[in-house]
VMD Tcl script that draws the C-alpha trace (Angstrom):
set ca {
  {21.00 40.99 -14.78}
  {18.08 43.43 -14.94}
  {20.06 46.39 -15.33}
  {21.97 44.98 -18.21}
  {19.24 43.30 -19.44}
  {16.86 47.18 -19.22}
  {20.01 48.89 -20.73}
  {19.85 46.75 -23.62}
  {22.41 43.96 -23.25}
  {21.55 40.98 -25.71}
  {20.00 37.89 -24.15}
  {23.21 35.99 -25.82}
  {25.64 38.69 -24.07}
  {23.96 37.88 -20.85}
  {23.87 34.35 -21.24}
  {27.94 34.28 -22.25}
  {28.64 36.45 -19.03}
  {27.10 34.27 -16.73}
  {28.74 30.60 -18.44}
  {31.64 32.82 -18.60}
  {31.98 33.29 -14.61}
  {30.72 30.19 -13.94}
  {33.37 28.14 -16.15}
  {36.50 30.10 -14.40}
  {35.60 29.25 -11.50}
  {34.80 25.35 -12.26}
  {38.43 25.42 -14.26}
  {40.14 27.15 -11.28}
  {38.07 24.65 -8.80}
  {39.18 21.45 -11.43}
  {42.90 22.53 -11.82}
  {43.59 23.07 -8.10}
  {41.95 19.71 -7.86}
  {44.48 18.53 -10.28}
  {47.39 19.83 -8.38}
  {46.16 18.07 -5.17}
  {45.46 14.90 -6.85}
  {48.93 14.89 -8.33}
  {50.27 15.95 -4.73}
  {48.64 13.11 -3.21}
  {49.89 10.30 -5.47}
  {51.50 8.38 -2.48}
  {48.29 7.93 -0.73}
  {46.30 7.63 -3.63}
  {48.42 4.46 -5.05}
  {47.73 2.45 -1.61}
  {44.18 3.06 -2.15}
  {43.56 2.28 -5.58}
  {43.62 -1.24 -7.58}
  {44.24 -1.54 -10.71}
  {45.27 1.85 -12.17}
  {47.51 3.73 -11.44}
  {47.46 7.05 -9.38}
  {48.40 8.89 -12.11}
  {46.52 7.30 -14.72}
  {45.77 10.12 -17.49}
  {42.82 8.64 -19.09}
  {41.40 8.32 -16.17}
  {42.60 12.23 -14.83}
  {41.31 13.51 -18.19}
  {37.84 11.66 -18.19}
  {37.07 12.65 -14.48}
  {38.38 16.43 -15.70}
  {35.76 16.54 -18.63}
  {33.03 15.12 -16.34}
  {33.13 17.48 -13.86}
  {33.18 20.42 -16.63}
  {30.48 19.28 -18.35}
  {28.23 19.29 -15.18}
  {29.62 22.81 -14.43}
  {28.44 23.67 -17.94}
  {25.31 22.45 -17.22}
  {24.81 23.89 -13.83}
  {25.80 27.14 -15.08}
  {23.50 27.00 -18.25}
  {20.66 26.53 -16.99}
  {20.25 29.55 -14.84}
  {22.02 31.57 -17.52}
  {18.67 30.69 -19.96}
  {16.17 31.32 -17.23}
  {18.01 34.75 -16.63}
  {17.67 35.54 -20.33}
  {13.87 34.84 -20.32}
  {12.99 37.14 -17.23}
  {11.30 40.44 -18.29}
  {13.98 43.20 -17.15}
  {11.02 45.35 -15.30}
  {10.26 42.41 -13.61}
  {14.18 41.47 -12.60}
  {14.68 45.16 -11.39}
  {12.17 44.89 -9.38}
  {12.95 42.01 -7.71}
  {16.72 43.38 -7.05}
}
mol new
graphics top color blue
foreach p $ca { graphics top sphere $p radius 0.5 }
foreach p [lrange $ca 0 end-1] q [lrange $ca 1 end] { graphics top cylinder $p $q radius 0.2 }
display resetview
C-alpha cells in the first residue's frame, strides 16, 4: 500500500483494489457455499421446519447478508489504508 500509495496511486484506486480482492474472495467463499448447500439438500430438509431446503428467498437473503458484512469488513481497512501517510506505511513494511 505504501509503495503505491508513494508512487502516486489515488486514495480511491487504493481503496477499489483492496474492496476489489476482498469481494472475490467473499463471492468465491459465498458461491462454493452455495454449491454445498444445494449438495446437502437431503440432510438439510430433515433438519429444517418449515421451509424448505431449497427455499430461494431464504438462499438469496442469507447470500446478500453475508456480502454485505464482507463489504464492510473489507471497507473499513481499505479507508484506514487510504489515510496512512505513505512515508509512514513504507516504513512500517
Amino acid at each position: 500500500m505504501g509503495v503505491r500509495i508513494a508512487l502516486g496511486a489515488t486514495p480511491g484506486n487504493v481503496r477499489s483494489l483492496v474492496l476489489k480482492q476482498a469481494m472475490l474472495t467473499a463471492f468465491l467463499g459465498v458461491g462454493l457455499g452455495i454449491a454445498g448447500a444445494f449438495a446437502l439438500t437431503r440432510l438439510l430438509q430433515s433438519m429444517l421446519f418449515g421451509v424448505k431446503a431449497t427455499d430461494p428467498v431464504t438462499f438469496a437473503a442469507v447470500t446478500l447478508i453475508l456480502l454485505m458484512v464482507a463489504l464492510l469488513a473489507a471497507y473499513i481497512p481499505a479507508r484506514r489504508a487510504t489515510k496512512v501517510d505513505p512515508i509512514i506505511a513504507l516504513r512500517y513494511e
